[in-house]
LOBAVO-562980 format. One line per 3 residues: number of its first residue (from 1); their letters; for each residue z, x, y of C-alpha. Coordinates in steps of 0.1 Angstrom, whole numbers, plus 5000, padded with zeros to 4 digits. Layout:
<nodes>
NUM	a	Z:X:Y | ...
</nodes>
This chain:
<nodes>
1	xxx	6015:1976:8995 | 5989:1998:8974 | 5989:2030:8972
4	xxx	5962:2041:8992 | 5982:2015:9015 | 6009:2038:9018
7	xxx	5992:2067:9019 | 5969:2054:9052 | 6009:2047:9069
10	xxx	6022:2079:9060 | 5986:2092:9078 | 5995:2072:9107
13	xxx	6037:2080:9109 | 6027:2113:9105 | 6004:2115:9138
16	xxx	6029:2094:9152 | 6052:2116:9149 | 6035:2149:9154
19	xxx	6023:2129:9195 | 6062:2122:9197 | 6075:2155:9193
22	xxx	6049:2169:9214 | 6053:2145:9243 | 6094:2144:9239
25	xxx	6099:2186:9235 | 6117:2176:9197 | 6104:2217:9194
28	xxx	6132:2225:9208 | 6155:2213:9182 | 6132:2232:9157
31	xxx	6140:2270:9182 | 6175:2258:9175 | 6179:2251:9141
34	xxx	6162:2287:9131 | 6185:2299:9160 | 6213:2290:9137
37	xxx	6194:2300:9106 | 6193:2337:9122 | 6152:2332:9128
40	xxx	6138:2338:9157 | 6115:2308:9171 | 6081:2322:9184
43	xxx	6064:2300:9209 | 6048:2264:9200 | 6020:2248:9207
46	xxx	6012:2217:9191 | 5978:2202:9199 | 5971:2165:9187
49	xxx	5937:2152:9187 | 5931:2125:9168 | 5897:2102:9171
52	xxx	5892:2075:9146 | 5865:2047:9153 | 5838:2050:9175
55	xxx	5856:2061:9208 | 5836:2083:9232 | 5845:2123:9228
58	xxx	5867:2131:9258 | 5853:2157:9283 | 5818:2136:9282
61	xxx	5815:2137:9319 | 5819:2113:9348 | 5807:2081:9343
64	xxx	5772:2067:9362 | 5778:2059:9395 | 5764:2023:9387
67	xxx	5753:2002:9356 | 5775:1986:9331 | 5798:2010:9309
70	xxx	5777:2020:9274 | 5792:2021:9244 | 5793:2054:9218
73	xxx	5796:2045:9184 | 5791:2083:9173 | 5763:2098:9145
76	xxx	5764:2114:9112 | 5758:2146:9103 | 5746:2139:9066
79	xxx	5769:2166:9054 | 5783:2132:9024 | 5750:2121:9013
82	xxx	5768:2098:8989 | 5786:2085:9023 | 5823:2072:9005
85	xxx	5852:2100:9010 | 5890:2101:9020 | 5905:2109:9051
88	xxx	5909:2147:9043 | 5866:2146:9042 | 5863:2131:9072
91	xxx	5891:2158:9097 | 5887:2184:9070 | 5860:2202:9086
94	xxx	5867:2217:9115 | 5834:2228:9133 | 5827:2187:9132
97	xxx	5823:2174:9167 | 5851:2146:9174 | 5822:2123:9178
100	xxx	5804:2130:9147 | 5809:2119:9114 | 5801:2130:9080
103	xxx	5783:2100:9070 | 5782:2064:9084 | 5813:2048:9086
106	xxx	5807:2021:9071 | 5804:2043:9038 | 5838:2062:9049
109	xxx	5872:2058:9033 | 5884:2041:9065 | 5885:2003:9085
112	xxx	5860:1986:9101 | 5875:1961:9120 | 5856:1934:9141
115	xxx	5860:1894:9150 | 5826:1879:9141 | 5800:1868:9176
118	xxx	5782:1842:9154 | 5785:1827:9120 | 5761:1856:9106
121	xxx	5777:1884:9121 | 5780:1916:9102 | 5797:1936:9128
124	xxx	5765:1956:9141 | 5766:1957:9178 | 5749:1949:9203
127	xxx	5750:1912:9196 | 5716:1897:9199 | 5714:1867:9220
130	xxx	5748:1848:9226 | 5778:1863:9217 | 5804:1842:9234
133	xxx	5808:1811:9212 | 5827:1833:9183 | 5836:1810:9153
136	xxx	5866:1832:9144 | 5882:1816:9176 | 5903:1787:9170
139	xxx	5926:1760:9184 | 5954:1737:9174 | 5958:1714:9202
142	xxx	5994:1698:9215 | 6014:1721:9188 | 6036:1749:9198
145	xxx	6029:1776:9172 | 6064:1768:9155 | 6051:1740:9144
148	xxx	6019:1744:9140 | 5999:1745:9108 | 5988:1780:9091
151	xxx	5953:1764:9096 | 5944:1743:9123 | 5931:1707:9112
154	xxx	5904:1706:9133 | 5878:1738:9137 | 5862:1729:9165
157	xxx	5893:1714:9186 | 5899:1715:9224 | 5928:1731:9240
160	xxx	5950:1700:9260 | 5956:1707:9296 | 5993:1713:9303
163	xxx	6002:1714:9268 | 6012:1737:9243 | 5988:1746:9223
166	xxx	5982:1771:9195 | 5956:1802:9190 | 5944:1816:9158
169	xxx	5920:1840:9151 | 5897:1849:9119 | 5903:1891:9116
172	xxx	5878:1909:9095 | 5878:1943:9081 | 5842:1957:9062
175	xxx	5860:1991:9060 | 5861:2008:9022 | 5897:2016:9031
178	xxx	5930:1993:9043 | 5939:1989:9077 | 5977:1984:9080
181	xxx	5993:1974:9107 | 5965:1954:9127 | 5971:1949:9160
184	xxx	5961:1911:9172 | 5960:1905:9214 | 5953:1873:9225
187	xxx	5943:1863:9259 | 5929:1838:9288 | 5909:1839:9316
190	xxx	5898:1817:9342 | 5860:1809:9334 | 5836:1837:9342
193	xxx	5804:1850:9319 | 5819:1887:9322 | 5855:1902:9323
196	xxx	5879:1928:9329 | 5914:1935:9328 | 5927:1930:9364
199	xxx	5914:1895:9352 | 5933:1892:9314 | 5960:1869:9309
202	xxx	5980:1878:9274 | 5989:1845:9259 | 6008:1866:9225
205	xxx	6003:1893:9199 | 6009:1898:9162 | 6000:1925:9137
208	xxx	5985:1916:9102 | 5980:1944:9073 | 5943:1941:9060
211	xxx	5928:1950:9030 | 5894:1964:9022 | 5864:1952:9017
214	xxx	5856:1934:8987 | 5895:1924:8980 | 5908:1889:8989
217	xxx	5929:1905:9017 | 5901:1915:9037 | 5899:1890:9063
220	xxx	5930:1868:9076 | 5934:1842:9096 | 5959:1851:9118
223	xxx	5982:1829:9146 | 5992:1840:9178 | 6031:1833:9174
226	xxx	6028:1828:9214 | 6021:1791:9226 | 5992:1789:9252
229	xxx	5998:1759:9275 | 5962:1755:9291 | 5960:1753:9327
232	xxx	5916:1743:9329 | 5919:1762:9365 | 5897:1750:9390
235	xxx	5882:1723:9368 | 5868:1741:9338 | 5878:1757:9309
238	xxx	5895:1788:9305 | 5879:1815:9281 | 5896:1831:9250
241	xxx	5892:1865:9241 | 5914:1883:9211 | 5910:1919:9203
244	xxx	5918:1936:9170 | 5924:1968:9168 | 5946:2004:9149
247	xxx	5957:2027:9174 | 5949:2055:9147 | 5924:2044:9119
250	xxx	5903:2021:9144 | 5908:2023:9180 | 5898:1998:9206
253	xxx	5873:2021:9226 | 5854:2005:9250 | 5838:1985:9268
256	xxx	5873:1969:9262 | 5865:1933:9274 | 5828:1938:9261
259	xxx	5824:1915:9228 | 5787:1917:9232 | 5790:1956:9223
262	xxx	5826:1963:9205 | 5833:1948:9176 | 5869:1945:9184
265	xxx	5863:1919:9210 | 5861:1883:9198 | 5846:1857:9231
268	xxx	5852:1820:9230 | 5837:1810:9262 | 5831:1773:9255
271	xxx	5836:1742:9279 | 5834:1708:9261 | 5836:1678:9276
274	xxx	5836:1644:9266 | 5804:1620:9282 | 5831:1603:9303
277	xxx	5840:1635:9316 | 5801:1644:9323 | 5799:1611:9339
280	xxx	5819:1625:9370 | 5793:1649:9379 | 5820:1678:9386
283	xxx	5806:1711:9397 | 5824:1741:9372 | 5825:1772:9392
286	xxx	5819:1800:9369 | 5827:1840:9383 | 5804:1860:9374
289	xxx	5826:1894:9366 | 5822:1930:9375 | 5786:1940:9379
292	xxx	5797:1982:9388 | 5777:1980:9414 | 5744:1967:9407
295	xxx	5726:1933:9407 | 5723:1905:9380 | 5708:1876:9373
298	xxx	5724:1848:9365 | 5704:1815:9353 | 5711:1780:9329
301	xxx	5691:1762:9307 | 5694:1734:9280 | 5699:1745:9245
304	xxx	5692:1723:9214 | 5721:1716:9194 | 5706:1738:9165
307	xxx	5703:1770:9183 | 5747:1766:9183 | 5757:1773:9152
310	xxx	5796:1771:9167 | 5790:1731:9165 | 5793:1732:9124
313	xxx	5827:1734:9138 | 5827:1702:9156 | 5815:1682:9127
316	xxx	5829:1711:9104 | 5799:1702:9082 | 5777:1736:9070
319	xxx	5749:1712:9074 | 5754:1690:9101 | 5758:1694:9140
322	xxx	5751:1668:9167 | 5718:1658:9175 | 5700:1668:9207
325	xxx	5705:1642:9234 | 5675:1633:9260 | 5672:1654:9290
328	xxx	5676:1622:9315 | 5692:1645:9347 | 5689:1681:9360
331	xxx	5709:1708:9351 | 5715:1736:9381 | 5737:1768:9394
334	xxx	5743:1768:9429 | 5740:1802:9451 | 5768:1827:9444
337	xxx	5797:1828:9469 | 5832:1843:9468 | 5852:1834:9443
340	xxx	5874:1810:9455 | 5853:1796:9480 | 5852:1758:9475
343	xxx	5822:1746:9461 | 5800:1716:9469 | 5808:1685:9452
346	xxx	5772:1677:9438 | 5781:1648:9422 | 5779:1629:9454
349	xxx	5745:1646:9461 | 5716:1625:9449 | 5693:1653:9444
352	xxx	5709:1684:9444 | 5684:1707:9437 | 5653:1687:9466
355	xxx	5683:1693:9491 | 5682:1731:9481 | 5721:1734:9467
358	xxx	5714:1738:9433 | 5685:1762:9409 | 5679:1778:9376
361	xxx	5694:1807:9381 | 5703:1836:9411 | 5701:1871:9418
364	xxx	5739:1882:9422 | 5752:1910:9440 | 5786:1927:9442
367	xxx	5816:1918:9424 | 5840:1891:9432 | 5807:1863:9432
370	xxx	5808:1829:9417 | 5780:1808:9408 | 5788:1764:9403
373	xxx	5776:1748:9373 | 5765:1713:9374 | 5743:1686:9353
376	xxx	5733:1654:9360 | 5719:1640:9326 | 5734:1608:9312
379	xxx	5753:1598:9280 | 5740:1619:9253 | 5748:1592:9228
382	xxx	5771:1586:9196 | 5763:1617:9174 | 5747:1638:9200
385	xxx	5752:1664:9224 | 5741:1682:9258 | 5742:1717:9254
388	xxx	5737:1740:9288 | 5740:1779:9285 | 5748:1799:9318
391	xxx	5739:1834:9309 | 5738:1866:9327 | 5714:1897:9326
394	xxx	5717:1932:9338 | 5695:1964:9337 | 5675:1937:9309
397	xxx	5709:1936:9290 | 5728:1900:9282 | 5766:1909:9295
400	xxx	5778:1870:9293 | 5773:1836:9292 | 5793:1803:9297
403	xxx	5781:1770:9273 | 5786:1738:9282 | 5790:1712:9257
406	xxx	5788:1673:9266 | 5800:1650:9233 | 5786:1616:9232
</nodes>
């Protein structure tokens, strides 16, 4: 480890520490060891307050009674033109709100971790447009992680239905400093477009020590030592999310499920299936997540092939993804029900949407709501695809989406 490597742990034991000893009363070992020392031990009090990251300042008030949780990523006051210093810049000056920095972080001595959204991700959030097919989101499929290589064969792979199967995930940090100790969650969830962690299912996690930016350490690829034997619950696809995250030097903060606005959250919401698959007609239902008490809209349409950068993957050719195949079907959510609520098996429906079970898209209210997912178009063809992106809007925001792949 560097230097500056060792110096950022001793940071972090140090605070550590200083939380334990508070939380545990270890000042009472201090009153008696200058008891025995013949010193008097006046009264204590050890306040701990460390922010790092962009976490909202505590004592910000309650939360809005509705409308999705926001996100603080805090301001600068300009007082480090120049932007780079070490830690002792950045808590050194005391009269500094918790949630302000003295320049942009990115230009701190500290991490910046995130899992990239899209192939051209920087790690700026919000995430424009889809941020659920993350490339930095991997499979090996039918390998227990044991055996499993350090890089999976196949980028664009599938998970296998009760199989073990193994997770990786690309890490990134753009920080000027290291971030040791890395913390690496992997999880599943049965399909939705938004989540939440009465919902999370943790498959493994790891830690990984990253450098900083600019050094070849930077960015790992990282497997989940944890096997993930893929259940495709109700008929579709589970989702994947991994968060990366330091406890001290870059905190998860929130939304915590949210990859459309934290960096830390990586989203591989991605069904593929094969055309004989398509050819059954099945109805996917998808839930639509929390919606804290107000109203989305939920729609589909077809995307061309182009507009997905995460197919590189599939060919894993920089240049190449499949063709667009001809729209020859409909494509169609039905109305939002419970989840759980059985849904109807258009695929035995000649026309769907003229019998009024199936439409673009729905106003949904109220948590606990699913929406079905179905497409009647034919064979794509060899070298081609279907694409079909569920999305889902609120207060004119995206908060999640569900693609559909169909391979020809």
């Amino acid at each position: 480890m560097s230097d500056v490597g060792r110096f950022v742990r001793r940071v972090v034991d140090g605070v550590e520490d200083a939380v334990e000893a508070a939380v545990h009363g270890r000042e009472h070992e201090h009153e008696k060891h200058h008891e025995r020392h013949h010193h008097p031990a006046p009264g204590v009090t050890v306040n701990v307050n460390v922010r790092c990251g962009c976490c909202p300042p505590p004592g910000g008030g309650p939360p809005p009674p509705s409308g999705r949780p926001g996100h603080t990523t805090g301001t600068s006051d300009g007082s480090l033109p120049g932007g780079i210093t070490g830690i002792g810049g950045v808590i050194g000056v005391t009269t500094r709100p918790p949630d302000v920095w003295p320049g942009p972080r990115t230009q701190l001595f500290l991490p910046l971790l995130f899992l990239r959204a899209n192939a051209g991700d920087t790690g700026v959030r919000p995430v424009v447009g889809p941020f659920w097919e993350s490339p930095d989101i991997l499979l090996a499929p039918g390998v227990d992680p044991a055996h499993a290589p350090d890089t999976p064969d196949q980028l664009g792979a599938v998970a296998e239905a009760g199989q073990d199967n193994t997770v990786y995930a690309h890490v990134w940090n753009l920080g000027q400093a290291p971030c040791p100790d890395t913390l690496v969650e992997f999880y599943w969830f049965n399909p939705a477009l938004g989540f939440s962690g009465d919902q999370a299912h943790l498959i493994g996690a790891t830690w990984v020590d990253l450098r900083g930016r600019g050094d070849a350490g930077s960015h790992k690829l990282v497997k989940c030592p944890v096997s993930w034997r893929a259940q495709f619950i109700n008929g579709g696809h589970e989702c994947l999310v991994v968060r990366a995250s330091q406890r001290a030097l870059d905190p998860l903060a929130g939304p915590a499920w949210d990859g459309s606005r934290n960096r830390h959250v990586g989203q591989r919401n991605i069904h593929v299936m094969s055309a004989a698959e398509a050819a059954a007609k099945p109805t996917l239902p998808l839930a639509v997540g929390p919606l804290f008490g107000g109203t989305a809209q939920v729609d589909v349409a077809r995307t061309n092939t182009a507009a997905m950068p995460w197919l590189h993957l599939v060919t894993m050719d920089r240049a190449t993804v499949p063709g667009t195949g001809a729209a020859t079907g409909d494509v169609g959510l039905t109305p939002p029900t419970p989840v759980g609520t059985p849904l109807p098996d258009l695929g035995t429906v000649p026309d769907p949407r003229g019998a009024g079970l199936m439409d673009d898209g729905h106003a949904v209210t109220g948590d606990g709501q699913q929406v079905g997912f179905h497409a009647t178009d034919g064979d794509p063809g060899a070298g081609n695809a279907h694409v079909y992106r569920v999305s889902g809007n609120q207060d004119s925001a995206l908060f999640g989406g569900y693609t559909v792949v169909v391979l020809g």
